[in-house]
N, C-alpha and C positions, 0 to 999 in steps of 0.2 A: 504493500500500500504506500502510494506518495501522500503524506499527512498533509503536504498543502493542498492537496485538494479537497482538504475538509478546514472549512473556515467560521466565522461568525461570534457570534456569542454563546455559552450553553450555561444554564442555572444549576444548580447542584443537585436538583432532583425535578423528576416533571409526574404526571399523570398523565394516561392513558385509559378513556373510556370505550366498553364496546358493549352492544345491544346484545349480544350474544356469548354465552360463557364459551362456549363451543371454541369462538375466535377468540378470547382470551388466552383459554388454556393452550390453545395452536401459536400464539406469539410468545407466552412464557414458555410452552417445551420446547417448539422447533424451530421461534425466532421465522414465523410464519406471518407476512401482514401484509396490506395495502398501503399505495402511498397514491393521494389522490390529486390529480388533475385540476387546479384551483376556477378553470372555467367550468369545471363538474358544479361547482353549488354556484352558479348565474342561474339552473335550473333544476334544483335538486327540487325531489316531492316536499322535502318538511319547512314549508312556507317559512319556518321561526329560522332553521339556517338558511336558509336562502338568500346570497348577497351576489343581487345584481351587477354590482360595481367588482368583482373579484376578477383578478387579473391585469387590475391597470394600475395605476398610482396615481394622484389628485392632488395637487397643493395648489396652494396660494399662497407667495414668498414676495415680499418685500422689495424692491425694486423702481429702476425708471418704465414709465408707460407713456403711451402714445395719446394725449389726448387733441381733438380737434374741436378749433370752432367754428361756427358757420352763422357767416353775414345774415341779417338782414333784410342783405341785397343777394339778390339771388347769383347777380354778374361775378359778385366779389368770388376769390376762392377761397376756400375753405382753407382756415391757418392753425398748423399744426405744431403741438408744444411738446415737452417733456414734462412731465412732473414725479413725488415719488406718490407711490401707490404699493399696489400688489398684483404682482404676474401670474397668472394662470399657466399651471403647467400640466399637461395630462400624458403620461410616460408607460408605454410598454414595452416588451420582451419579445422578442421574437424566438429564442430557445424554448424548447419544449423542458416545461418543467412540472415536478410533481411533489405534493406533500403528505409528511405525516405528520399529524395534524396533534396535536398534546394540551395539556393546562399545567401554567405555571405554578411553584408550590404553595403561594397564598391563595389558589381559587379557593369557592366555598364548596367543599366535593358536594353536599347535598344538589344545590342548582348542578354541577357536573353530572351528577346522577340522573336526574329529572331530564336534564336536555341531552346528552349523548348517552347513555345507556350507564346499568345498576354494576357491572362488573368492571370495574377498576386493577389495572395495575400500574403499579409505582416501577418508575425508571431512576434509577439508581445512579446510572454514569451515564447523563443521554451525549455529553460526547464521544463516549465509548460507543454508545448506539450506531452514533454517526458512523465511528472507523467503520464497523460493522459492515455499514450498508457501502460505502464505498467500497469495500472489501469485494461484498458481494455483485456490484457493478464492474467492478475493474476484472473479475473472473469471467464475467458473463460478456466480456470484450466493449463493454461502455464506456464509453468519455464522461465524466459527467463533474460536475462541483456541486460537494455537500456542503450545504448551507445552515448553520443555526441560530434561530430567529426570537425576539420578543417581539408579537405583532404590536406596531402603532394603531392608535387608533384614532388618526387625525385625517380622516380622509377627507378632502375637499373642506378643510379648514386652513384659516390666516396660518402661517409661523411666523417666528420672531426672527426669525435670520433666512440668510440664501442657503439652498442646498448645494453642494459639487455633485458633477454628474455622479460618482461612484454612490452615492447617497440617492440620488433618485433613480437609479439603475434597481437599486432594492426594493421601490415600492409598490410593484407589481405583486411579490408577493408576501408582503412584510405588513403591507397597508389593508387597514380595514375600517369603515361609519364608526363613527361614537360609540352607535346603538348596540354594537357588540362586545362593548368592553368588559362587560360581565363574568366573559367565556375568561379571559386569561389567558391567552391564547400562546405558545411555544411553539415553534415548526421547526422540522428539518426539512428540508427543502433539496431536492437532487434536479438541480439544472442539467439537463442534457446538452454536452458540447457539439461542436460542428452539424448542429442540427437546426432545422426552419421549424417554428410552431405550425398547424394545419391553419389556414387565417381564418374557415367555418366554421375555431372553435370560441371566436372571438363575440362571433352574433347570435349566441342561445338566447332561447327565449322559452318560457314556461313548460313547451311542447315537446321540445326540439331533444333528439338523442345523441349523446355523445360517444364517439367507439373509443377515443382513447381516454375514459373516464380514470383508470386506475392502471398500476402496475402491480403486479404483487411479487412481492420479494421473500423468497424464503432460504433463512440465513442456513439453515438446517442441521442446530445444534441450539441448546437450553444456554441461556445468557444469565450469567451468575448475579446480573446488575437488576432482574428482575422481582418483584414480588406480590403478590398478593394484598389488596385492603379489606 
């Protein structure tokens, strides 16, 4: 494994919920799981995850803007200024990328329970996780950059400062609404290199079927970093 290509931030323990013990016990024995395709919930069925805006990034950063004004006089031209305001920036990814999807260790596991399912396991070393899955990608002949994330939850809000590209390069899928700050949200995130995203996975809409929704990764051996809650 080349370690840099596992990069990011990782917290010292995370949580992982599943609707099914079934796939619980299959990711604590055999390191058995999905990692999901973030244009997948643009139209997942459970309206409550459903976030139409996943996949792109959204700010509002501080800055010169363009503004005009206009005569009067219709003949006059219209005279155009600078001033400071705030620049709208809307940023995507063209890599095909995918995640798995965790809560950070202050969530409230009850709400964890209730919205992504009753069987919890506790991640122990999710950087270790990562090596894991790179691991498992570099054998399977993938390029790819594992990523570990604390989701923002400023999307299409003002900030206080300019972002550098490498900073809004992340917020396709780092970025999430207000409204889901709840979740707590932690990702690993496996960027596919030398690769185009499908661009029909950009325009889901409520109906619409995804074929490359998920990858699933099976490490195929029991990870000592996991446990049971």
């Amino acid at each position: 494994m080349n370690k840099r290509d596992v990069c990011g931030e990782f917290p010292e323990f995370c949580y992982k919920a599943f609707a099914c013990e079934e796939y619980a016990e299959q990711f604590m024995e055999a390191g058995i799981f999905r990692m999901g395709c973030p244009f997948y919930y643009k139209a997942i069925e459970d309206q409550s995850r459903r976030d139409t805006t996943e996949g792109t990034g959204h700010t509002l950063e501080p800055g010169l803007v363009r503004v005009g004004w206009v005569s009067s006089d219709p003949e006059e031209k219209t005279i155009w200024t600078r001033k400071q305001g705030y620049q709208e920036h809307y940023i995507e990814q063209g890599n095909p990328k995918f995640c798995f999807c965790t809560s950070l260790p202050d969530t409230n596991l009850d709400y964890m329970k209730k919205q992504f399912g009753r069987y919890i396991v506790k991640i122990g070393e999710p950087r270790k996780l990562a090596e894991e899955i790179n691991d498992y990608f570099f054998d399977q002949k993938q390029k790819n950059l594992i990523v570990g994330c604390r989701v923002s939850y400023n999307k299409g809000q003002k900030l206080h400062r300019e972002l550098s590209d490498n900073e809004r390069f992340e917020l396709p899928y780092k970025q999430k609404p207000e409204s889901f700050e709840t979740e707590r949200e932690f990702r690993i995130v496996a960027i596919k290199l030398s690769e185009v995203c499908d661009s029909k996975c950009k325009f889901l809409d409520g109906d619409a079927e995804l074929e490359c929704k998920f990858v699933e990764v099976n490490l195929g051996k029991q990870l000592s970093c996991l446990s049971r809650i």
